[in-house]
VODO-712979 format. One record per atom (N, C-alpha, C): residue in one letter; x, y, z; atom name. Coordinates in Angstrom, 3 decimals. Each point is the difference from the previous one (the first is absolute). Layout:
# residues N
['A', [X, Y, Z], 'CA'],
...
This chain:
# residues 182
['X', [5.411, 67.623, -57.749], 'N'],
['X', [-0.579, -0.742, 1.084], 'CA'],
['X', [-0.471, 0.936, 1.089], 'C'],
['X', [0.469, 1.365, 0.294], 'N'],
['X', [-0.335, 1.235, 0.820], 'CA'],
['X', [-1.846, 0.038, -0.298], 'C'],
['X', [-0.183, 0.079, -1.215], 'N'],
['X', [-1.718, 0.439, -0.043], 'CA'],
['X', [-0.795, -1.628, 0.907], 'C'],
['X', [0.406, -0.931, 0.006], 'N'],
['X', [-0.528, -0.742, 0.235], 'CA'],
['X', [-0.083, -0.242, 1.270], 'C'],
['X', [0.962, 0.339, 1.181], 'N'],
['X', [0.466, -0.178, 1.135], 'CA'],
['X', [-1.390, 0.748, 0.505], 'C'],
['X', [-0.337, 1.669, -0.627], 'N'],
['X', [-0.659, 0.372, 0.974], 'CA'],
['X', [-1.447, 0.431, -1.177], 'C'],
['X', [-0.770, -0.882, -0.518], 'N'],
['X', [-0.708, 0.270, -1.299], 'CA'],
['X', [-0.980, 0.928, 0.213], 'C'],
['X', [-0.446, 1.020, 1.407], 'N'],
['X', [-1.035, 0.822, -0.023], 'CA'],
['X', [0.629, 1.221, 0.294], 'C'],
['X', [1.353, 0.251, -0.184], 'N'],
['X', [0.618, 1.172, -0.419], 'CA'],
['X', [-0.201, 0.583, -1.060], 'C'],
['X', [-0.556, 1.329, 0.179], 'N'],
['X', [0.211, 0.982, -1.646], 'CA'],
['X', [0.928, 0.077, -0.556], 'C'],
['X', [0.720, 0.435, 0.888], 'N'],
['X', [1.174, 0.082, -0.981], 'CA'],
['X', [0.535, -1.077, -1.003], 'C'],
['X', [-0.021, -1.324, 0.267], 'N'],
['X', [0.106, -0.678, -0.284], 'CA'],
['X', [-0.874, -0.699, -1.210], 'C'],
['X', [-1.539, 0.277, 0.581], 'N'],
['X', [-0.890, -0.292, -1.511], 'CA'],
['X', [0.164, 1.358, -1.062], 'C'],
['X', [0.054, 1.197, 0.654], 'N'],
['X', [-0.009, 1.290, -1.332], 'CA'],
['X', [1.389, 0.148, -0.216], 'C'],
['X', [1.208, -0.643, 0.097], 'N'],
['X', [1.236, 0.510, -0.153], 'CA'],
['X', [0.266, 1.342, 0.907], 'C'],
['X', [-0.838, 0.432, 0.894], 'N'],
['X', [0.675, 0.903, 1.070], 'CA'],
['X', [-1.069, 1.323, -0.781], 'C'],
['X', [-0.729, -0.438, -0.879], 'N'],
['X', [-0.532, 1.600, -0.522], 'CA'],
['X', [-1.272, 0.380, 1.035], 'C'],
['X', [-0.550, -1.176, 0.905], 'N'],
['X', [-0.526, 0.774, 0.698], 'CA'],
['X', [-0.077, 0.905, 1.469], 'C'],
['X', [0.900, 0.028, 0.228], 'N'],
['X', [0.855, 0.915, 1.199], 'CA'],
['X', [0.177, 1.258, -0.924], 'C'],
['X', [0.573, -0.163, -1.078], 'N'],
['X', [0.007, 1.278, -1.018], 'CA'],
['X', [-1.454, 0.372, -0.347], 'C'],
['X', [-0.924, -0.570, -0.334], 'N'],
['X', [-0.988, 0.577, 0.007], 'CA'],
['X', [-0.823, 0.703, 1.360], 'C'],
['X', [0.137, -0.538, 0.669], 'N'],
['X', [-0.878, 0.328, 1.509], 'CA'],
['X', [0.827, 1.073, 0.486], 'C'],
['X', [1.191, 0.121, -0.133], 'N'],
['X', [0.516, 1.205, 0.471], 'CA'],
['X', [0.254, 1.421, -1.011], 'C'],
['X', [-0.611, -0.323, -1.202], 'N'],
['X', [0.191, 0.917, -1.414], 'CA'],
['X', [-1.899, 0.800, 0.249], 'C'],
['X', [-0.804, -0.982, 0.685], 'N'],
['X', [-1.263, 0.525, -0.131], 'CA'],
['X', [-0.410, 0.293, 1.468], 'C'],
['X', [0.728, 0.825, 0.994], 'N'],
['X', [-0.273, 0.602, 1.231], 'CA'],
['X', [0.477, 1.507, -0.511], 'C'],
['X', [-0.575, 0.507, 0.558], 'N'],
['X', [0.290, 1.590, 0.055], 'CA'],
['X', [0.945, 0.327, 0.523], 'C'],
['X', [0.129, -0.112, 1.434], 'N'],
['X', [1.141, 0.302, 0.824], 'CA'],
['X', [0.765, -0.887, 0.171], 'C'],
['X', [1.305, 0.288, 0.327], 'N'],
['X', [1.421, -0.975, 0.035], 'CA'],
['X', [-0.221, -1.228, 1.355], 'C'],
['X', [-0.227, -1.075, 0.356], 'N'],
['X', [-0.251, -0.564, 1.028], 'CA'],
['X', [-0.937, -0.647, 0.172], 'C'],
['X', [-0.834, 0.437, -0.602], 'N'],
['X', [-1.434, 0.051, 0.270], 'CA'],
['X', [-0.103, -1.475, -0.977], 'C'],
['X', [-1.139, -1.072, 0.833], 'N'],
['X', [-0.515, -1.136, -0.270], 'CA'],
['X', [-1.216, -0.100, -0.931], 'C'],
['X', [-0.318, -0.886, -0.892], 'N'],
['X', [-0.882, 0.514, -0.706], 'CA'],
['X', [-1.567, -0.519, 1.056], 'C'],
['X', [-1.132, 0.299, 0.173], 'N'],
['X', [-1.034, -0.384, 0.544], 'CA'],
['X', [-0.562, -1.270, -0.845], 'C'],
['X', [-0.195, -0.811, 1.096], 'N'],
['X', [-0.743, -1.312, -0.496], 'CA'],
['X', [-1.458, -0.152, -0.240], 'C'],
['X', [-0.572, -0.417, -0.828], 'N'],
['X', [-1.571, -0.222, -0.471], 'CA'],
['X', [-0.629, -0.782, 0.550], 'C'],
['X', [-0.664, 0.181, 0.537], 'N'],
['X', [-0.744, -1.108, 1.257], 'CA'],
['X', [-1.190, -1.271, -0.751], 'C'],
['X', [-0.088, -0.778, -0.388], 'N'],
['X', [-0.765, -0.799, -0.385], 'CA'],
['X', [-1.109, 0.501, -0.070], 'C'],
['X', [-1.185, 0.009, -1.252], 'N'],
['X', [-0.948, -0.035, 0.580], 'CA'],
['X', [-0.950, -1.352, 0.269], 'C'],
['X', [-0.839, -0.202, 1.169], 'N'],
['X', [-0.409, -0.769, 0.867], 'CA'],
['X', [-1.714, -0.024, -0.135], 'C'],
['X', [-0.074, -0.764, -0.553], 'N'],
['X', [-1.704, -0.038, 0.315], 'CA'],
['X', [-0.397, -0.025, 1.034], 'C'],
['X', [-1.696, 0.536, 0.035], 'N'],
['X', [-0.331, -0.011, 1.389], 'CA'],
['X', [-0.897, -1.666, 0.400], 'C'],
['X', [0.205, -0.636, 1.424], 'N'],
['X', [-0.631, -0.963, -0.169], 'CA'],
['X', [-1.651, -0.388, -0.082], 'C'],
['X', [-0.486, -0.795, 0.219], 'N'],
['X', [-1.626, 0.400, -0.041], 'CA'],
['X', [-0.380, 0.094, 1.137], 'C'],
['X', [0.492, 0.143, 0.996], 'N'],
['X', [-0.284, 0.279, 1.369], 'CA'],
['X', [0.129, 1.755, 0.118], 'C'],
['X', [1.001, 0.257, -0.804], 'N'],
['X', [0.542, 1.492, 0.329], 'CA'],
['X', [-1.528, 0.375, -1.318], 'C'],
['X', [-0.130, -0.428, -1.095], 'N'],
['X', [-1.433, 0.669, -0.860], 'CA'],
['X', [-1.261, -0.655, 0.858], 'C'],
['X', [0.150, -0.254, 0.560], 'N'],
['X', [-1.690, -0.454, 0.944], 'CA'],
['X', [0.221, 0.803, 0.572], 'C'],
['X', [1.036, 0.594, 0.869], 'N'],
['X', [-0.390, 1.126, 1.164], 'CA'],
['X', [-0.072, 1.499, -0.510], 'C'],
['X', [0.446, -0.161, -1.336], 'N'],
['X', [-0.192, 1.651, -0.491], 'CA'],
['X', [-0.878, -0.064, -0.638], 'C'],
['X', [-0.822, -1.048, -0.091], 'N'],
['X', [-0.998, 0.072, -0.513], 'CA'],
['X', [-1.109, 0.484, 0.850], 'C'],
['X', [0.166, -0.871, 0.593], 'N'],
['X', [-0.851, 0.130, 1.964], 'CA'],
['X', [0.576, 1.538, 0.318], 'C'],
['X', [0.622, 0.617, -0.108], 'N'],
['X', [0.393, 1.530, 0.272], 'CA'],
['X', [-0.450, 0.752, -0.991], 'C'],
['X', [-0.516, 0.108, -1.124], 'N'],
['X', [-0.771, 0.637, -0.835], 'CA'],
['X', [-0.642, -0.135, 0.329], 'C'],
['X', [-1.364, -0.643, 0.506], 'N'],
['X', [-1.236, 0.195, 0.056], 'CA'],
['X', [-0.452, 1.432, 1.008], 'C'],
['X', [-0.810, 0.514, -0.591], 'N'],
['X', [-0.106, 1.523, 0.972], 'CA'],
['X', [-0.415, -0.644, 1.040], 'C'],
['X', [-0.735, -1.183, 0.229], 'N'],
['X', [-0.713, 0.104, 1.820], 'CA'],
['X', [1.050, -0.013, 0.328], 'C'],
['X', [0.555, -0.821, -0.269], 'N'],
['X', [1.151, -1.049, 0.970], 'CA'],
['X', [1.439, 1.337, 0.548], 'C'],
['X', [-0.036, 0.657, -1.247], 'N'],
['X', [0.743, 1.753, 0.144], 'CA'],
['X', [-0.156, 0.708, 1.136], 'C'],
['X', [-1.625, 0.106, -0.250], 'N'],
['X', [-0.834, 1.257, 1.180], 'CA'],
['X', [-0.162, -0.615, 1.164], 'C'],
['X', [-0.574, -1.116, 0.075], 'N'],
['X', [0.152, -0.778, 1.624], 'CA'],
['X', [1.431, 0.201, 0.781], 'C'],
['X', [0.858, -0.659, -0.701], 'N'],
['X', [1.299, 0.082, 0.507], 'CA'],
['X', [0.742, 1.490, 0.046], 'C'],
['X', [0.082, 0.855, -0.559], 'N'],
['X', [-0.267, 1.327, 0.374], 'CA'],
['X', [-0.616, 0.386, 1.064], 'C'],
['X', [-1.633, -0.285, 0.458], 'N'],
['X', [-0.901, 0.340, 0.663], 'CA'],
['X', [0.482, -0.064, 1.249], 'C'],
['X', [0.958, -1.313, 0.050], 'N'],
['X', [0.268, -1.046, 0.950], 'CA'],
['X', [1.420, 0.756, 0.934], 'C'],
['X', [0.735, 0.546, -1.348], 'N'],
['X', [1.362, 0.490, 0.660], 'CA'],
['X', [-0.715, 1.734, 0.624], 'C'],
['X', [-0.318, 0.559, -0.682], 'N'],
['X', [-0.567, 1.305, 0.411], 'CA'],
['X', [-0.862, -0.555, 0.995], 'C'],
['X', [-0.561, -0.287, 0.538], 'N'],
['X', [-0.858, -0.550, 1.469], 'CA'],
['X', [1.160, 0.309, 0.664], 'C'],
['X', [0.882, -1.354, 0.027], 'N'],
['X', [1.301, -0.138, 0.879], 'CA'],
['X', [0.692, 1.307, 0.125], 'C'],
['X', [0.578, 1.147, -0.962], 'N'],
['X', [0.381, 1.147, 0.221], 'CA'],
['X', [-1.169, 0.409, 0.483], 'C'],
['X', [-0.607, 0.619, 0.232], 'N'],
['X', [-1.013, 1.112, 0.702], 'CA'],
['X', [-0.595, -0.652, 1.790], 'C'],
['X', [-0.047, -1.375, -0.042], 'N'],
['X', [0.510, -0.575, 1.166], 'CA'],
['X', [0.912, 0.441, 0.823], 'C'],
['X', [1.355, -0.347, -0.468], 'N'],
['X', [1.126, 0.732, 0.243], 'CA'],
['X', [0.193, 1.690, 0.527], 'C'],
['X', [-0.280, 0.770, -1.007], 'N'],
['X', [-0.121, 1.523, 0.125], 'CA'],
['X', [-1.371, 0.486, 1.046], 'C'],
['X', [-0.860, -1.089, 0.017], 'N'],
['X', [-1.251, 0.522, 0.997], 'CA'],
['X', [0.362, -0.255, 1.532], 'C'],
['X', [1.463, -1.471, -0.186], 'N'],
['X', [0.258, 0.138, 1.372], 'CA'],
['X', [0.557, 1.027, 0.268], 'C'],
['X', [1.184, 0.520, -0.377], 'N'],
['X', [0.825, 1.044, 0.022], 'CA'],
['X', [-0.574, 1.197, -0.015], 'C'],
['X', [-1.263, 0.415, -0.605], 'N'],
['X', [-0.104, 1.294, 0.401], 'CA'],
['X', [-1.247, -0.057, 0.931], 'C'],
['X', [-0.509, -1.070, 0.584], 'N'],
['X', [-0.848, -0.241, 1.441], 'CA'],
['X', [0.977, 0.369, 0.633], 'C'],
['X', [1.409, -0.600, 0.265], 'N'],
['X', [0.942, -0.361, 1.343], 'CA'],
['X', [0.152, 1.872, 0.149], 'C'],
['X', [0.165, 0.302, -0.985], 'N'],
['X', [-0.153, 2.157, 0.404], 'CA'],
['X', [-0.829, 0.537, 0.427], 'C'],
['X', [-1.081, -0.369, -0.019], 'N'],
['X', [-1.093, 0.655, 0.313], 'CA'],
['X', [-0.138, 0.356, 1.446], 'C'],
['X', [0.082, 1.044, 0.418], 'N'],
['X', [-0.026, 0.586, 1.398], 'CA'],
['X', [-1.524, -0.106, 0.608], 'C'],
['X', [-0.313, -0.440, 1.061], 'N'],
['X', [-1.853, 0.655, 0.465], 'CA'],
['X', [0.058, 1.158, 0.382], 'C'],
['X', [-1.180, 0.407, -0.351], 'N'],
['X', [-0.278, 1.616, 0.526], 'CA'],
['X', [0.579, 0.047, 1.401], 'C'],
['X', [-0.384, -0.946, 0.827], 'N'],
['X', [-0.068, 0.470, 1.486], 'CA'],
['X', [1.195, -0.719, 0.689], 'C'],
['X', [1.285, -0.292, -0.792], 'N'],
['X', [0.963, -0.812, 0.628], 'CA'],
['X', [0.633, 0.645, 1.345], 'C'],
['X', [-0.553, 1.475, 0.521], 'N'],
['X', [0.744, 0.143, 1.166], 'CA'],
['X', [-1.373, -0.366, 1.365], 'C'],
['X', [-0.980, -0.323, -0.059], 'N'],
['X', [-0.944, -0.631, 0.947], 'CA'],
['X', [-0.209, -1.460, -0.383], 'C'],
['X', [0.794, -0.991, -1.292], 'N'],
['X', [-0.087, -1.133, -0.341], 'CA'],
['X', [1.512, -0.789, 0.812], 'C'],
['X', [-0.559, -1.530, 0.509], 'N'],
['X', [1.150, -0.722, 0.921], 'CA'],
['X', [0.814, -0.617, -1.362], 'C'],
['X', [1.290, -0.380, 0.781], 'N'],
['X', [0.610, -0.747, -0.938], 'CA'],
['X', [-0.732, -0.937, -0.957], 'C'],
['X', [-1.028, -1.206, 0.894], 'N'],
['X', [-0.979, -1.101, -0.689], 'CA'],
['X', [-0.701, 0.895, -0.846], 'C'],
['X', [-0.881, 1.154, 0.467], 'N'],
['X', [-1.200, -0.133, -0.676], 'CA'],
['X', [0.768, 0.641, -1.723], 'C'],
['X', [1.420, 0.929, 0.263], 'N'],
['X', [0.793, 0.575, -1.497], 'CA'],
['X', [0.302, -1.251, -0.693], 'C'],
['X', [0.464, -1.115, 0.190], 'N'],
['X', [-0.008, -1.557, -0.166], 'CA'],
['X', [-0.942, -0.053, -1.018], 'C'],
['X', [-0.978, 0.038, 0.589], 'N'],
['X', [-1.626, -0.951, -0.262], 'CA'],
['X', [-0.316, 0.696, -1.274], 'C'],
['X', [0.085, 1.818, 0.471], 'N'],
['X', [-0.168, 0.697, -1.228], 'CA'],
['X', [0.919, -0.190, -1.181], 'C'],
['X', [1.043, -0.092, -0.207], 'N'],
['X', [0.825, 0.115, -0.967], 'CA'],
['X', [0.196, -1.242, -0.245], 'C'],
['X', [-0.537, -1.620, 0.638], 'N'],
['X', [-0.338, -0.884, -1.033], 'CA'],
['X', [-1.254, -0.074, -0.424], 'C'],
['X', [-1.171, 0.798, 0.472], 'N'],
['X', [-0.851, -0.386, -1.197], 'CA'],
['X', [0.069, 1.333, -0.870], 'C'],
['X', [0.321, 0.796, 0.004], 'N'],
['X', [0.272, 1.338, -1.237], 'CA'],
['X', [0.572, -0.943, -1.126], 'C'],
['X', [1.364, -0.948, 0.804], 'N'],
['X', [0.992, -0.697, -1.064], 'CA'],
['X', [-1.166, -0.726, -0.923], 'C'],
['X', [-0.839, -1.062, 0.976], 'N'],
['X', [-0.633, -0.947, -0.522], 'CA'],
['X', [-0.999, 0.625, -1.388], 'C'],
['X', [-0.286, 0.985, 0.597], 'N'],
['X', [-1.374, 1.222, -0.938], 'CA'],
['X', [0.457, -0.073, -1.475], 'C'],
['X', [1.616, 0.887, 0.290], 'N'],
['X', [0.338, 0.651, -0.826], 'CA'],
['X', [1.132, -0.851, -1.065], 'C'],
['X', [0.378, -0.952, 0.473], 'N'],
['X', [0.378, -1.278, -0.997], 'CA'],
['X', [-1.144, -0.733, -0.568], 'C'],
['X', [-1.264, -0.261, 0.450], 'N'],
['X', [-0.965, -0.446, -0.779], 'CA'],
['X', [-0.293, 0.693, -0.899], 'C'],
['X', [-0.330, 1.292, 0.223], 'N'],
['X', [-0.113, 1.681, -0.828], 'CA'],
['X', [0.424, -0.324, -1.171], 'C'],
['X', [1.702, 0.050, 0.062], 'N'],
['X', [0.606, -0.020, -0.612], 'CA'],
['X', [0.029, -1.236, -1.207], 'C'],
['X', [-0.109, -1.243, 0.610], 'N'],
['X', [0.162, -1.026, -0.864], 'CA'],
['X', [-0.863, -0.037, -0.926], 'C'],
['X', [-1.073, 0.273, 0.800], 'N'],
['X', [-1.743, -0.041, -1.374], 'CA'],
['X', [0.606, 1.240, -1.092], 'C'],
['X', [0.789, 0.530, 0.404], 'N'],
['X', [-0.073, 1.584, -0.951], 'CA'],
['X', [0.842, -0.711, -1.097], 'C'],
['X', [1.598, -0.068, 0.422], 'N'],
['X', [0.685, -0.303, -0.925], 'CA'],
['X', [0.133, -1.879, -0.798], 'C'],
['X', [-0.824, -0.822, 1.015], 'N'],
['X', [-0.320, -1.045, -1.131], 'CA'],
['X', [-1.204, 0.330, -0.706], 'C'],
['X', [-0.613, 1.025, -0.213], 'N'],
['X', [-0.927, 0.219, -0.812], 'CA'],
['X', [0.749, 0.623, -1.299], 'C'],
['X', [0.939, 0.784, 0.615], 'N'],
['X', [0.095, 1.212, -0.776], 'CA'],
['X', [1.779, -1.092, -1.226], 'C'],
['X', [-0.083, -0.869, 0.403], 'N'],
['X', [0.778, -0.775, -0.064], 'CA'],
['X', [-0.235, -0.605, -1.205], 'C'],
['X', [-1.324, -0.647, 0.806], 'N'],
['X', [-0.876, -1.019, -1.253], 'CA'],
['X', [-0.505, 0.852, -0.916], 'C'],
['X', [-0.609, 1.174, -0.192], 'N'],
['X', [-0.804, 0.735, -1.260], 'CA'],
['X', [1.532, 0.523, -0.592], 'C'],
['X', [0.533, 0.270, 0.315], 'N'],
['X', [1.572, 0.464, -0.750], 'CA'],
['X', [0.314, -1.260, -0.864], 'C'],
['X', [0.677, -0.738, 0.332], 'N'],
['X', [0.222, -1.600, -0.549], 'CA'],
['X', [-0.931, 0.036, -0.928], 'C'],
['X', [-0.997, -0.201, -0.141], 'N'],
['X', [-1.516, -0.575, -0.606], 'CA'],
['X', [0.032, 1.017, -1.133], 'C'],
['X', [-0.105, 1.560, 0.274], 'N'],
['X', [0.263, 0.617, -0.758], 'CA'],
['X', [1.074, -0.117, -1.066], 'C'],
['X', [0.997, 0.244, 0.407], 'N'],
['X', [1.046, -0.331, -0.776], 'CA'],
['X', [0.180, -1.293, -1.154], 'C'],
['X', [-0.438, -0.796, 0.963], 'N'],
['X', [-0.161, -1.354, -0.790], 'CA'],
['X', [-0.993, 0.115, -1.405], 'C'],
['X', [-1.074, 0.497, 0.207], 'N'],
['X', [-0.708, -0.196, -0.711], 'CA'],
['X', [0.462, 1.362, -1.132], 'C'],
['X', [0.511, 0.811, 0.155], 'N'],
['X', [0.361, 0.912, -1.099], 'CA'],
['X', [0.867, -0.404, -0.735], 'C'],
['X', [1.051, -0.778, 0.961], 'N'],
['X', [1.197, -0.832, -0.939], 'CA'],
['X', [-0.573, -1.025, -0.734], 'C'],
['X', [-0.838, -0.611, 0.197], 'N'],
['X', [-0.670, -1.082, -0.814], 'CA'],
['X', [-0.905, 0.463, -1.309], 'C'],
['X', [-0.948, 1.256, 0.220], 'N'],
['X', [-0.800, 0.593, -0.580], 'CA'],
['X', [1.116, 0.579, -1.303], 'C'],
['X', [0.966, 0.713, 0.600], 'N'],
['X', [0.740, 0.670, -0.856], 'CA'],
['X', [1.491, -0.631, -0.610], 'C'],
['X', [-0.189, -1.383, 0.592], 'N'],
['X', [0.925, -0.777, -0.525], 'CA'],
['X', [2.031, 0.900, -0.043], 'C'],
['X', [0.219, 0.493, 1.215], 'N'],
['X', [0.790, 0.903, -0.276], 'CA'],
['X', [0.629, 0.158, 1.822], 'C'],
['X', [0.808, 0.243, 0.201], 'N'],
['X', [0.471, 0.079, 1.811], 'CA'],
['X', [0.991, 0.805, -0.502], 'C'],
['X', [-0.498, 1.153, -0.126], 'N'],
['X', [0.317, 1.158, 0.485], 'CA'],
['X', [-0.544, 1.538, 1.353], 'C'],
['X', [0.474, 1.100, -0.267], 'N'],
['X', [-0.287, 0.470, 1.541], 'CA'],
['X', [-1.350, 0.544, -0.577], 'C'],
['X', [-0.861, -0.027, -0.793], 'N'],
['X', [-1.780, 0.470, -0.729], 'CA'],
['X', [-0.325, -0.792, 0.950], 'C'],
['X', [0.480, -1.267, 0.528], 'N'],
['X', [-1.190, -1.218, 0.597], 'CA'],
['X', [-0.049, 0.455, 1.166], 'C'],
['X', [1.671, 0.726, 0.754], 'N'],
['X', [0.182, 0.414, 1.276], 'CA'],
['X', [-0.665, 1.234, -0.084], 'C'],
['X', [-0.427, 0.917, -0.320], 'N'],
['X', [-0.517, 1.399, -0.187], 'CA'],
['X', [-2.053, -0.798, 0.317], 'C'],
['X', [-0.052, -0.940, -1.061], 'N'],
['X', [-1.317, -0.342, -0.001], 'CA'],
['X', [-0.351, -0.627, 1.451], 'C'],
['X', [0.669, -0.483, 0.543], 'N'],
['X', [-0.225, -1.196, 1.399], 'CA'],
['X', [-0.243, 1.605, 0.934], 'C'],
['X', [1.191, 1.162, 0.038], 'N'],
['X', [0.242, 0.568, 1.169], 'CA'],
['X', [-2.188, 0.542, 0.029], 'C'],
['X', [0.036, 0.380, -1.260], 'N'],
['X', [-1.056, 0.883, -0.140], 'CA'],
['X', [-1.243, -1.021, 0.567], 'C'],
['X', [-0.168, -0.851, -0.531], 'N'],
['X', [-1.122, -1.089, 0.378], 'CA'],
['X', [0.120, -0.305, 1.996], 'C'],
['X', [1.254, -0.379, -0.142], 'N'],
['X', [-0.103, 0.225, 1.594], 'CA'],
['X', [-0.035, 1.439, 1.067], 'C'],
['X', [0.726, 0.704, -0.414], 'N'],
['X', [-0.801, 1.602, 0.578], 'CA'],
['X', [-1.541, 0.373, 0.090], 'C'],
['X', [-0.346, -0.608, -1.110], 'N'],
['X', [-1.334, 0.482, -0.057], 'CA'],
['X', [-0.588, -0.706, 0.867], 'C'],
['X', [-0.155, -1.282, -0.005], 'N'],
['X', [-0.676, -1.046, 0.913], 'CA'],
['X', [0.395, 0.303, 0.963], 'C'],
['X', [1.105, 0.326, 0.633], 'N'],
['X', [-0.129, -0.072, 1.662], 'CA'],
['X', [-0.569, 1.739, 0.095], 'C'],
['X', [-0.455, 0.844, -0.895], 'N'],
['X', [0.033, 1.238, 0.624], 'CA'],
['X', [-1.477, 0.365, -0.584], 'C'],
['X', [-1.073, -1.201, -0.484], 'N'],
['X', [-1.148, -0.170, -0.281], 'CA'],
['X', [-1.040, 0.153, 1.163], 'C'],
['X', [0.485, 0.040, 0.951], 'N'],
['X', [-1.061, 0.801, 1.089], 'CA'],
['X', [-0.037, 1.634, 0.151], 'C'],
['X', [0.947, 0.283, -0.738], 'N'],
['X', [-0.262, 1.437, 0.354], 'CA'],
['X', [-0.658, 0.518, -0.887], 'C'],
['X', [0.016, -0.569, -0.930], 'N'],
['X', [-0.777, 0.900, -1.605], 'CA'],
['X', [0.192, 0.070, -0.947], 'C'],
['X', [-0.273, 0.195, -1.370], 'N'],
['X', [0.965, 0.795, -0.746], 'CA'],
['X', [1.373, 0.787, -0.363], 'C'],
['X', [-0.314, 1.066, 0.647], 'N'],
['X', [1.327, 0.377, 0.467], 'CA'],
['X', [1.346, -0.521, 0.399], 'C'],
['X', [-0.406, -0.952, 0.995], 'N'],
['X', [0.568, -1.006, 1.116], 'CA'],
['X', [0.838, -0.758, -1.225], 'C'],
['X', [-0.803, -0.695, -0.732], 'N'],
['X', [0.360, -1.047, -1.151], 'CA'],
['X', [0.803, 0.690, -0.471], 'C'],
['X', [-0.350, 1.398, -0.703], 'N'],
['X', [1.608, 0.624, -0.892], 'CA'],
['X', [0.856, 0.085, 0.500], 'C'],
['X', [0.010, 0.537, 0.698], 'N'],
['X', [1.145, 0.472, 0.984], 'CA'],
['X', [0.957, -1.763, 0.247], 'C'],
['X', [-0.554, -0.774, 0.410], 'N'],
['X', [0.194, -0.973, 0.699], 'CA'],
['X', [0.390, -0.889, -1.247], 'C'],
['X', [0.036, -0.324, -0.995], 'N'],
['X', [-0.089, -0.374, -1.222], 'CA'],
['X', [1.398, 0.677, -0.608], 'C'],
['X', [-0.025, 1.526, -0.187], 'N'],
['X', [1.029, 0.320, -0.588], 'CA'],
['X', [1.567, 0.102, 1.418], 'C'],
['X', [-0.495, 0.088, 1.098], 'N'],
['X', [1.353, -0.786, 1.266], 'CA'],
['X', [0.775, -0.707, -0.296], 'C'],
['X', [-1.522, -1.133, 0.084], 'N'],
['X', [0.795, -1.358, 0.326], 'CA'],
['X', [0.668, 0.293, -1.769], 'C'],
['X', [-0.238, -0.020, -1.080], 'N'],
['X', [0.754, 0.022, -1.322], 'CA'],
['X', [0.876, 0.283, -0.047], 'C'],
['X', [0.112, 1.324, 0.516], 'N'],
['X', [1.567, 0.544, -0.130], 'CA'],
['X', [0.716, -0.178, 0.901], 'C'],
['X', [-0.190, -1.011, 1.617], 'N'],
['X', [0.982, -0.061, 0.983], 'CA'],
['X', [0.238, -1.684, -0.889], 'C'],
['X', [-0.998, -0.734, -0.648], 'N'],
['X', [0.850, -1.277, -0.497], 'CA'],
['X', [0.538, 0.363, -0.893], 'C'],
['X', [0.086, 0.739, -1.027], 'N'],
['X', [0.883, 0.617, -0.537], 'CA'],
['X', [1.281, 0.406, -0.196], 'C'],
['X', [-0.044, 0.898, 1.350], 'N'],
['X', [1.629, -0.037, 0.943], 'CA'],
['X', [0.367, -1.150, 0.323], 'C'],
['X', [-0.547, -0.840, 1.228], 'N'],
['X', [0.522, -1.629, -0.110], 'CA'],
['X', [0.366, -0.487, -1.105], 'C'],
['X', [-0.694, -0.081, -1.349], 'N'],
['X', [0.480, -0.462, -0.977], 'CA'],
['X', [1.337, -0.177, -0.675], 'C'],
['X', [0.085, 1.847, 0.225], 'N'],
['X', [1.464, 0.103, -0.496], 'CA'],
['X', [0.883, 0.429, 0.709], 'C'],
['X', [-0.171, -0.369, 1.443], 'N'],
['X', [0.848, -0.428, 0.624], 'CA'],
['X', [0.694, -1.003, 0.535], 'C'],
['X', [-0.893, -1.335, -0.226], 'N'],
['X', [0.343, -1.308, -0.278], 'CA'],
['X', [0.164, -0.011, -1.013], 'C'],
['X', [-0.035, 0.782, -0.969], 'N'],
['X', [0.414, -0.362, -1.343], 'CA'],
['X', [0.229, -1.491, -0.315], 'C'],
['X', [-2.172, -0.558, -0.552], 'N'],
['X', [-0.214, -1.301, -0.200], 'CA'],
['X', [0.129, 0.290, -1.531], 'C'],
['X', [-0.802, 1.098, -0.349], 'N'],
['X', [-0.145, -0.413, -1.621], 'CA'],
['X', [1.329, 0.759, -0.555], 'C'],
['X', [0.940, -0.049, -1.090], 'N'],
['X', [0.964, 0.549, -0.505], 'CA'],
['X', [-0.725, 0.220, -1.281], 'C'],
């Protein structure tokens, strides 16, 4: 009448062999065995939005979008440093006046740079991972190069290599230092 009192006891349905088993298949003395987590489908709300997150625009915009916002950020911060030439014949107001519009300059500067440089990265990438059916760091090597070159396409030739093989090998380093691809 004991098995019945408490019927979702092991011990009780395996005759006690499974406490002997769970503690026969741990390595160390004490030690609990780890539990297997269900697996869980995803719902169709969660595959509509990764779906909607694959698409390269929708990638590179939103990229475009966060890199704006950083270089925003960093254009205020390195306006608010910026000294004027003439700060010992400049009044308190007019050092003011100057060092918010340097800020204003140089956060706009900034934002066009890195949501650009934001969006052709993304875009890049995207489209190599798609092309090459593969997300590994070739796509990150391919994006750095495509975007070096483009932002360093006013200077020349030259400009482009140089600027091309940079940006490659500084996403590169990022790469495997976030260590995305294993």
């Amino acid at each position: 009448m004991a098995s019945n009192d408490n019927p979702g006891s092991e011990s009780d349905i395996n005759g006690g062999d499974a406490a002997a088993a769970a503690s026969s298949s741990t390595s160390k003395v004490g030690e609990t065995p780890t539990q297997i987590q269900p697996f869980r489908m995803p719902t169709i709300e969660e595959v509509r939005a990764q779906e909607v997150w694959n698409n390269c625009a929708v990638r590179s915009v939103a990229s475009g979008v966060m890199g704006g916002g950083l270089g925003l950020f960093m254009g205020l911060f390195l306006g608010a440093l910026d000294n004027p030439i003439m700060q010992d014949e400049m009044t308190g107001r007019q050092q003011f006046i100057y060092t918010a519009k340097q800020m204003g300059r140089r956060s706009w500067s900034s934002c066009k740079a890195f949501a650009i440089m934001g969006l052709v990265f993304s875009a890049a990438e995207c489209v190599a991972e798609k092309a090459r059916a593969k997300h590994d760091t070739t796509n990150t090597v391919v994006a750095g190069c495509v975007t070096g070159g483009s932002m360093s396409a006013k200077g020349g030739p030259k400009a482009v290599c140089f600027g091309c093989a940079g940006f490659a090998a500084f996403s590169v380093l990022i790469e495997k230092f976030l260590d995305r691809h294993t």
